[in-house]
N, C-alpha and C positions, 0 to 999 in steps of 0.2 A: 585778624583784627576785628573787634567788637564794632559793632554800632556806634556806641558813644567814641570811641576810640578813632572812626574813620571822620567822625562830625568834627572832634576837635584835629585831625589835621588835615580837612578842608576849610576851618575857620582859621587856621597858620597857614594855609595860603594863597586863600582871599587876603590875608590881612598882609604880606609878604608884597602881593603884587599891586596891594595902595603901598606900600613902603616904595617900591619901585617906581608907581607913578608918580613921585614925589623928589626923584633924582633931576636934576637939572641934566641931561643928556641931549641927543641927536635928536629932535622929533623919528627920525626914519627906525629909530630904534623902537618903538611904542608899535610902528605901523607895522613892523618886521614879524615883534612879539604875537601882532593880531592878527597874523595870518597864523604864524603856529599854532596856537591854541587854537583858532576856526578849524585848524586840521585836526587838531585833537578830541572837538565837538562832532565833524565828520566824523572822521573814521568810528568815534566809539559809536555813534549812531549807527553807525554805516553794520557794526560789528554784530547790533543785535539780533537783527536778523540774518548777515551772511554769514558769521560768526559763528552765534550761538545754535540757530533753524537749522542755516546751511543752504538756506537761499541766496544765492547770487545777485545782489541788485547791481544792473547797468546803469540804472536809473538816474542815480544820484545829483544830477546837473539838477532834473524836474524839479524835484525838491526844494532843492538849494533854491534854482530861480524862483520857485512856485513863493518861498518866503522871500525874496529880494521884491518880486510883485507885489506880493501883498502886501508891503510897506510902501511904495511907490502909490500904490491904489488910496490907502488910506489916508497918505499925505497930501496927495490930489483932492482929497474928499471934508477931512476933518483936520488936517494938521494939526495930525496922533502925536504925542511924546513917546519919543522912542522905548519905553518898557511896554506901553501899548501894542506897539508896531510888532515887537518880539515875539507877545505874547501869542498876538493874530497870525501870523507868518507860522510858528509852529502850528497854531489851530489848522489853521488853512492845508500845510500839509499832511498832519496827522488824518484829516478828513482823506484827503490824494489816499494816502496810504492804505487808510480800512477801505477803502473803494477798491482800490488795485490786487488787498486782498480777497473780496469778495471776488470782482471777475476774474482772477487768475487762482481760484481754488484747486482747480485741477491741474493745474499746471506747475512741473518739476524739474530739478534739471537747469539743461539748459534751455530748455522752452520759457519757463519762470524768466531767464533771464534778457533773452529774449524781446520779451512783453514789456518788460522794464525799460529796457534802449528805446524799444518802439515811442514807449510812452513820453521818453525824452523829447525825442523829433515831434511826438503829435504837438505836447504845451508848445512847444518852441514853434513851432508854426501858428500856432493862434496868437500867441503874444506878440507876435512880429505882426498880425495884422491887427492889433488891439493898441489903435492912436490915443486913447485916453492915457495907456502907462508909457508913451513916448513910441511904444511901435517895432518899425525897423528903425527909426530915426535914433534911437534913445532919450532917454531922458537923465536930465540936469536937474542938481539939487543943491540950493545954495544953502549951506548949512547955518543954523541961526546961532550965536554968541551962546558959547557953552554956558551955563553953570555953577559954580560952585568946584571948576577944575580949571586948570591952566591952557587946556589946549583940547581939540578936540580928539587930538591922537592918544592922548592919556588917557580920556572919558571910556576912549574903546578899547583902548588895554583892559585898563579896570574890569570892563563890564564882559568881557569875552574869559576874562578870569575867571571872572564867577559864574558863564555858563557853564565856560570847561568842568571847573569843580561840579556843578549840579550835573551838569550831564553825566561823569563818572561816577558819581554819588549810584545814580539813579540805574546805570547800568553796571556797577558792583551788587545791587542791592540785588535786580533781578538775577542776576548770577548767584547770588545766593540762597535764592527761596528755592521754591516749589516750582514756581514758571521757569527758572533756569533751569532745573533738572527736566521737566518738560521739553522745554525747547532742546537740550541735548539729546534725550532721547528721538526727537523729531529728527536731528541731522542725522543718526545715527542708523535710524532705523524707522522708517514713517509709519510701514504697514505693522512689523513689528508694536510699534508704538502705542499705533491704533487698537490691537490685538489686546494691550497691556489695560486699557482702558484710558487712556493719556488723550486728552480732549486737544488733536492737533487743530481742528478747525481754530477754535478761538485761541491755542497760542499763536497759531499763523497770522491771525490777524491782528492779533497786541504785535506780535514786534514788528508788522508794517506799519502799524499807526505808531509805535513806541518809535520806531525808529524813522519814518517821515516826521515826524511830531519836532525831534530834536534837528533833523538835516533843514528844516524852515526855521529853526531858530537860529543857527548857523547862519542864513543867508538874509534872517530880516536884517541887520542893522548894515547888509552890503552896501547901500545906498548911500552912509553916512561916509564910509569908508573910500569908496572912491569918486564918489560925488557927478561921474554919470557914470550911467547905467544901460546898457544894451546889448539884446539877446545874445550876442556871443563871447562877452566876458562871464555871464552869466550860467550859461549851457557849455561852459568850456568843459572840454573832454580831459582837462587838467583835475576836473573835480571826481568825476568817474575814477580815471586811473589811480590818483588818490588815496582815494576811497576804499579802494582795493586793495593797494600794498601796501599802504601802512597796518592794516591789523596782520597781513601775511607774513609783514617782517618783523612786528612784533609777540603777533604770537593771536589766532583769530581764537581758541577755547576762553580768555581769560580775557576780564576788563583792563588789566596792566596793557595787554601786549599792544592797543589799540594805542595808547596813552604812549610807550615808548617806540612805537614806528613814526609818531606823529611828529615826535619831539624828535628824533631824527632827522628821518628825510625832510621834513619842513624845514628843520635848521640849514641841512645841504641844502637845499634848494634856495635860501633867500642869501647866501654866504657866496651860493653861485650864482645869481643875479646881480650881484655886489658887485663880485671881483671878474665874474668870466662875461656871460649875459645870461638873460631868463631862457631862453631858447635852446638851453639846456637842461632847463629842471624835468621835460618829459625823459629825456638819455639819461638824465641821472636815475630816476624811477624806475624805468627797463632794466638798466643793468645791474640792478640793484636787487628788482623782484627777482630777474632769472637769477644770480649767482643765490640770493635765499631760498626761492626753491629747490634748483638742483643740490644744494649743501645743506641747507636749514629747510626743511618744508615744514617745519612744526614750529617756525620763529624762534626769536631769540629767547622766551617764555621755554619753548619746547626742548630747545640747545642747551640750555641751562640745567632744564631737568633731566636729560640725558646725561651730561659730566658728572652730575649730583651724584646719579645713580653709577656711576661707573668706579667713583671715588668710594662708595660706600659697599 
């Protein structure tokens, strides 16, 4: 699929999911949709680097919270409108990100991942003692009378639509240049790589900034969403796991497979909150990464093209 070709159907489903926010339905139905789709902005973020590198991030909580902070911070400061908040929250961690790349240059594997975890527990420790963004205590946010929509749960459907779309956009695109065959050859083969002329330094450090960049954009508008806010819904190790099996189970070489793990498991998991309780969406994940590992290690992306080929 061309360029112009992928524009017009991310503009059919931006425009699908105002159709959608415009159903007279369940509100919990809006809230449901906007956690998928934040899985769907996860994971492909999450993809560009474990994914495509081959870097392992543990990390992912930091991130995620590092952007739910720094919508908290600004609202405390300037009471930012929320495309504002977004925009800073990704800033803010894309900054995390080329940081984490530079001190963890030499670091591969699972030491790389490692440093990531660590780096979760460090923010999360300072944030807990940082009473301006609520703290340990958390912090509450009373949302102001939406705009130009019905409710505040459709505002965030809407608008997590259209990161989903941008963020897939953006990580189809780099899959298709130059920096994706780069970054493949990097998972592939580093020294190799290196050997070829393939400048890993600075792709290693685009797809930590590319992909913190969008995991804080994911987590700026969390504050709207649950309206308080505090380090362990935040740093939940729900977001790490995540993070990880949804591009596993759908497939980590290709921007599709992050898009259909996310659409997935996210679906079970809010269908098992519904009807079982949430205290099961970790058990759902587990048993879900081992059986695609042990059967599918190359996801449903990979399974696919396997039958393909067997057929042909």
């Amino acid at each position: 699929m061309k360029i112009r070709g992928a524009l017009v159907v991310a503009v059919a489903v931006i425009g699908l999911g105002v159709l959608l926010g415009g159903l007279r339905v369940n509100p919990y139905i809006y809230f449901a949709g906007y956690v998928v789709l934040q899985y769907v902005v996860i994971a492909t973020a999450w993809n560009v680097l474990g994914g495509y590198a081959g870097y392992v991030n543990f990390g992912t909580p930091a991130f995620f919270a590092l952007g739910a902070y720094t919508s908290i911070a600004l609202l405390e400061a300037f009471k930012a409108p929320l495309p504002v908040l977004i925009l800073c929250g990704g800033l803010a961690a894309g900054l995390l990100g080329l940081g984490i790349g530079y001190l963890t240059l030499r670091l591969k594997g699972v030491f790389f991942s490692i440093a990531t975890f660590a780096l979760s527990v460090v923010l999360q420790t300072l944030i807990i003692n940082w009473d301006y963004v609520g703290g340990a205590k958390g912090y509450t946010l009373i949302r102001p009378p939406v705009p130009f929509f019905r409710s505040w749960a459709v505002l965030l459907f809407i608008m997590m639509v259209v990161l989903a779309v941008v963020t897939v956009l953006v990580a189809r695109t780099i899959e298709r240049s130059w920096i994706g065959r780069g970054l493949a050859a990097l998972r592939d083969n580093e020294e190799a790589a290196e050997c070829m002329g393939v400048p890993t330094l600075r792709l290693k450090l685009f797809a930590t900034t590319i992909s913190g960049f969008f995991l804080g954009v994911a987590g700026a508008p969390f504050p709207y969403y649950v309206t308080y806010v505090e380090p362990s819904s935040t740093f939940d190790l729900n977001y790490a796991v995540n993070a990880l099996a949804m591009p596993m189970i759908g497939g980590t070489t290709t921007w599709l497979g992050p898009v259909i793990g996310a659409i997935l498991l996210g679906t079970a998991q809010q269908v098992a909150t519904v009807t079982i309780s949430s205290e099961l969406n970790l058990l759902i994940v587990g048993v879900v990464l081992v059986l695609f590992v042990v059967l599918a290690p190359e996801g449903l992306i990979g399974l696919a093209r396997k039958l393909r080929g067997r057929r042909a």
